[in-house]
mmCIF file of the C-alpha atoms, coordinates in Angstrom:
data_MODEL
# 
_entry.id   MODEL 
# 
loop_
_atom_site.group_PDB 
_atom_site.id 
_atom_site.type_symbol 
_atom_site.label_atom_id 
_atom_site.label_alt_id 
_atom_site.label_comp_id 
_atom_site.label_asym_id 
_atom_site.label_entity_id 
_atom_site.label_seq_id 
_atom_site.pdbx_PDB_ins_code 
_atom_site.Cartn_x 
_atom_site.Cartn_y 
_atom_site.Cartn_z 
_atom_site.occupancy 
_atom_site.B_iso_or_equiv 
_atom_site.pdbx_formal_charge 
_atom_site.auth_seq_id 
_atom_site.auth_comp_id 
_atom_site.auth_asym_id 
_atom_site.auth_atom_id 
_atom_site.pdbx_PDB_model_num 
ATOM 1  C CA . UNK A 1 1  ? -91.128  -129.331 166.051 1.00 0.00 ? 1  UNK A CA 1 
ATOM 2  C CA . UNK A 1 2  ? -88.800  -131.895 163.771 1.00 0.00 ? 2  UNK A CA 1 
ATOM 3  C CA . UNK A 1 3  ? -86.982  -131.933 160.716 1.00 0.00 ? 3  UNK A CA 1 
ATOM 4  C CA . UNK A 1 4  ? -87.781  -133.384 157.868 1.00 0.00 ? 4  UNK A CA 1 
ATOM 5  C CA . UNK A 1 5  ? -85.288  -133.862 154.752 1.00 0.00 ? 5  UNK A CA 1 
ATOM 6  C CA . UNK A 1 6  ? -84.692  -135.581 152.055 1.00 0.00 ? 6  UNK A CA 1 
ATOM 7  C CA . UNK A 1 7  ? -83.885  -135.900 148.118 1.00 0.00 ? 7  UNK A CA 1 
ATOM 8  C CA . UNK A 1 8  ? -85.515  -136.427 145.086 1.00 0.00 ? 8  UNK A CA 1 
ATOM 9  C CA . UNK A 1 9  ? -84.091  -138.403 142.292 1.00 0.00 ? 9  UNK A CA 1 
ATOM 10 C CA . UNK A 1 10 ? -85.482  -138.599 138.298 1.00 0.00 ? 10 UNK A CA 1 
ATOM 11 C CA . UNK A 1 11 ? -85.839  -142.040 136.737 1.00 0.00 ? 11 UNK A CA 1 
ATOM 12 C CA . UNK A 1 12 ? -81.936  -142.028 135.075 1.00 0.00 ? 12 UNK A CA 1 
ATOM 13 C CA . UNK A 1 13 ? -81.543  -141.920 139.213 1.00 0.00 ? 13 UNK A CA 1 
ATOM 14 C CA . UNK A 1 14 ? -79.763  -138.394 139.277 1.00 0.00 ? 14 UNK A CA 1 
ATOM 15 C CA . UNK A 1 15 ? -80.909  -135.777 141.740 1.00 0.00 ? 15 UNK A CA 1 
ATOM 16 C CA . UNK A 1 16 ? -84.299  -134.220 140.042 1.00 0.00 ? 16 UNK A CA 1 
ATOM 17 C CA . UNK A 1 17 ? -84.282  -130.225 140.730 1.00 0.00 ? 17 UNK A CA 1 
ATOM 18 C CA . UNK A 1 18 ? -87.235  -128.305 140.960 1.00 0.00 ? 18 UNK A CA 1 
ATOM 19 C CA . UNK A 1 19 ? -89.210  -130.846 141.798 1.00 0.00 ? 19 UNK A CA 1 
ATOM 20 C CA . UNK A 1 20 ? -92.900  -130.334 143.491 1.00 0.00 ? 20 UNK A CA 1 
ATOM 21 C CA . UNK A 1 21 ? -92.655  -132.045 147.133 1.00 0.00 ? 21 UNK A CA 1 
ATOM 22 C CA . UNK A 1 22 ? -96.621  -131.251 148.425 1.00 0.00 ? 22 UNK A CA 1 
ATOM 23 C CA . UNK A 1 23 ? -96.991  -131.832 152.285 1.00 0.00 ? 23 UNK A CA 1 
ATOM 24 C CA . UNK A 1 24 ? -100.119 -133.180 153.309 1.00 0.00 ? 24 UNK A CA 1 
ATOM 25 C CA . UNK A 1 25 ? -101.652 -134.393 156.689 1.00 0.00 ? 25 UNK A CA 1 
ATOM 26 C CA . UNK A 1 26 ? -102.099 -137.924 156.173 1.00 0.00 ? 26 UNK A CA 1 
ATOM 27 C CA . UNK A 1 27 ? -105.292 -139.230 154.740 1.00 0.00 ? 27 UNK A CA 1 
ATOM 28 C CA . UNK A 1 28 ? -106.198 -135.824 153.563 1.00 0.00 ? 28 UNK A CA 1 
ATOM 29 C CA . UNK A 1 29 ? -106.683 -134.716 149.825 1.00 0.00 ? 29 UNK A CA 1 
ATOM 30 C CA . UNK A 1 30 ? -108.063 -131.490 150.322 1.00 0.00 ? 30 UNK A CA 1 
ATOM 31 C CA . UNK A 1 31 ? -105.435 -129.669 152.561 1.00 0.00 ? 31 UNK A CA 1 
ATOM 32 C CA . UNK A 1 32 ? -101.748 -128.976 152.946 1.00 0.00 ? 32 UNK A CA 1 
ATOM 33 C CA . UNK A 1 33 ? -100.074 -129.112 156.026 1.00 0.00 ? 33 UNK A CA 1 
ATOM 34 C CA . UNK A 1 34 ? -98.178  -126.063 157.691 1.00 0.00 ? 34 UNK A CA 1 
ATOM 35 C CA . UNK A 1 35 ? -94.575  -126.250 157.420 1.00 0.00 ? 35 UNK A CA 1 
ATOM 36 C CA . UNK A 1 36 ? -91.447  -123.758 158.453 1.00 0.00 ? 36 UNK A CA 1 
ATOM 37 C CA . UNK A 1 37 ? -87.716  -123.230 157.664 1.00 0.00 ? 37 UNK A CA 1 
ATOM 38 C CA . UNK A 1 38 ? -86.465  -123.443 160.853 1.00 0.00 ? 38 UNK A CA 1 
ATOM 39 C CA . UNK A 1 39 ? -86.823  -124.930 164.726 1.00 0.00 ? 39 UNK A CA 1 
ATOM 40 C CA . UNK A 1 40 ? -88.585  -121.856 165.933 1.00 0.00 ? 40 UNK A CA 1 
ATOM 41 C CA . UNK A 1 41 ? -91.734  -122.036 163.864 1.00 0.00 ? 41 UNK A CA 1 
ATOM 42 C CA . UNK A 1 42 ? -91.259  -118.298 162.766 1.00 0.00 ? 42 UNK A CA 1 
ATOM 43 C CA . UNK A 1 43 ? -90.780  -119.080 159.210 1.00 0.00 ? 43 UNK A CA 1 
ATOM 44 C CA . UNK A 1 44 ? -93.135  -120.382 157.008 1.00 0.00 ? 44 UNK A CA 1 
ATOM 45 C CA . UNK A 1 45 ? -92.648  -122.077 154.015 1.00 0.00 ? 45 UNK A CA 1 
ATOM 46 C CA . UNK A 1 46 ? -94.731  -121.765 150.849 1.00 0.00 ? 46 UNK A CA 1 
ATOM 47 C CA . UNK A 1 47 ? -96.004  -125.736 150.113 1.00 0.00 ? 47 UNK A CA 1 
ATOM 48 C CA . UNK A 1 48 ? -95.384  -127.165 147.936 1.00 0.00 ? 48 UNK A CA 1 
ATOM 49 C CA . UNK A 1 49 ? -91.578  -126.997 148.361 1.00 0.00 ? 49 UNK A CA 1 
ATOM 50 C CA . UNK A 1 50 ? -89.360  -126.861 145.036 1.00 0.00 ? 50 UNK A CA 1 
ATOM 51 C CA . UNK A 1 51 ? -85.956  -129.397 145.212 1.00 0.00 ? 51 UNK A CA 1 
ATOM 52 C CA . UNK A 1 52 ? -83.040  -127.529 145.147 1.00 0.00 ? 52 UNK A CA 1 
ATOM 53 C CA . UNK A 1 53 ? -80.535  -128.070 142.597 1.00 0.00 ? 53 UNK A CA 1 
ATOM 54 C CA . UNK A 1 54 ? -79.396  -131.532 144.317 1.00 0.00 ? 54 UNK A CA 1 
ATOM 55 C CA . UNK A 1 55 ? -82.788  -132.722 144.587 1.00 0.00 ? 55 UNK A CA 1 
ATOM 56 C CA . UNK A 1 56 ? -82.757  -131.649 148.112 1.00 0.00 ? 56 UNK A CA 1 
ATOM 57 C CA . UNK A 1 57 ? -85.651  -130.763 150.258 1.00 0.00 ? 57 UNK A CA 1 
ATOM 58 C CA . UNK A 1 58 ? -86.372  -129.760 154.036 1.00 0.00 ? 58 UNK A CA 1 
ATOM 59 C CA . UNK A 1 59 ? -88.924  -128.362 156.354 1.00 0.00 ? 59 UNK A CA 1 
ATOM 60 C CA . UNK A 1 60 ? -89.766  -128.348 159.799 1.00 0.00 ? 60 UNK A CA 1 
ATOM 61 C CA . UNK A 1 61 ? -93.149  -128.998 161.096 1.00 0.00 ? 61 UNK A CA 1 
ATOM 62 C CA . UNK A 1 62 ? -94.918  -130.343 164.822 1.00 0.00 ? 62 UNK A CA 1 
ATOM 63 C CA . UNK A 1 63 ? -95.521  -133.969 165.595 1.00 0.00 ? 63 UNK A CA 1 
ATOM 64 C CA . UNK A 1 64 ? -97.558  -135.314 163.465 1.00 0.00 ? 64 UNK A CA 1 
ATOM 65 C CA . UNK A 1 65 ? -98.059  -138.014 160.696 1.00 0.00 ? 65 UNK A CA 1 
ATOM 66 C CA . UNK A 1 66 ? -97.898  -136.624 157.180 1.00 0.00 ? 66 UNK A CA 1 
ATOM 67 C CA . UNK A 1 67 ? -97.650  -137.750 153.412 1.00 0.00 ? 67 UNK A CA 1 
ATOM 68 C CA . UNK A 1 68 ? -95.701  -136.095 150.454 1.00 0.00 ? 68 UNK A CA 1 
ATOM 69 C CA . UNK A 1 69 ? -96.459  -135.900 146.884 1.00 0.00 ? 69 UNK A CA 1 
ATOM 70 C CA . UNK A 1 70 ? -93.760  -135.644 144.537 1.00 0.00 ? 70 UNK A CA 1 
ATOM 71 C CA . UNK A 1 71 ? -94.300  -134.668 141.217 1.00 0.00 ? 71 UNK A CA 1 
ATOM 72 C CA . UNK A 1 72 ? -92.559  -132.862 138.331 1.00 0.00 ? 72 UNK A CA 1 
ATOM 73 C CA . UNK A 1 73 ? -90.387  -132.992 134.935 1.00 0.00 ? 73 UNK A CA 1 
ATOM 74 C CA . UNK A 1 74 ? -88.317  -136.236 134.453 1.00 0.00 ? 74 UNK A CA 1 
ATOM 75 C CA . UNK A 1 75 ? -90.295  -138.135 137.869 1.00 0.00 ? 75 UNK A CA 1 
ATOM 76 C CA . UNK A 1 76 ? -92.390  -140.093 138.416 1.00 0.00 ? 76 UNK A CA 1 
ATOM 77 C CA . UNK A 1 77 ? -95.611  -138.970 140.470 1.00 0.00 ? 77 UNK A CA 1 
ATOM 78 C CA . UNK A 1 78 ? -95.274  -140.963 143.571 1.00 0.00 ? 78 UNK A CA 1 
ATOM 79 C CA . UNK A 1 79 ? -97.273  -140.183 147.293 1.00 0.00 ? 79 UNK A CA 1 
ATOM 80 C CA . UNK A 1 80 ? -95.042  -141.476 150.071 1.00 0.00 ? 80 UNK A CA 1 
ATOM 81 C CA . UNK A 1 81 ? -97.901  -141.895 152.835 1.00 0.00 ? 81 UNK A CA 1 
ATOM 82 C CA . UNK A 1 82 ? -97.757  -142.491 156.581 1.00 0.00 ? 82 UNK A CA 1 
ATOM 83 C CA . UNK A 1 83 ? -94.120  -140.508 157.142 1.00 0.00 ? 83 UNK A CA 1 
ATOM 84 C CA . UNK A 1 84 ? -94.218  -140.031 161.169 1.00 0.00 ? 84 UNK A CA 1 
ATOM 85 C CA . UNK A 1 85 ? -92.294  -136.761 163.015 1.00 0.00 ? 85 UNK A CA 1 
ATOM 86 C CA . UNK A 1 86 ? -92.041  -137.402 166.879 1.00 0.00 ? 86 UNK A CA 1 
# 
């Protein structure tokens, strides 16, 4: 299980909040991957994740190779493919 976090920023480059971050196995369309709030794997979280007020986003998830779609108000849509927890 690894961390994952990062931000989200609108095109005038200031952080975007509540912004869609979608977590998807990579290469898939059809599914969303399983993600938690914390180490333990007790707590799921709901995907897509929402960026806090910074533009901030995090998740935990196992090993794996994933892609996120980020999408909302004031951003562009944008997939970031081929992101790789070990």
């Amino acid at each position: 299980m690894q961390k994952f976090q990062d931000a989200v920023f609108n095109t005038l480059n200031q952080p975007a909040s509540g912004v869609s971050v979608l977590v998807r196995p990579t290469g898939v369309t059809t599914q969303t991957s399983t993600i938690y709030g914390d180490i333990a794997g007790t707590a799921t979280r709901a995907n897509p994740l929402t960026t806090d007020s910074n533009g901030r986003f995090s998740f935990y998830a196992a090993d794996c190779r994933f892609s996120l779609t980020i999408s909302g108000n004031g951003v562009t849509t944008t997939t970031v493919t081929v992101i790789l927890l070990v």
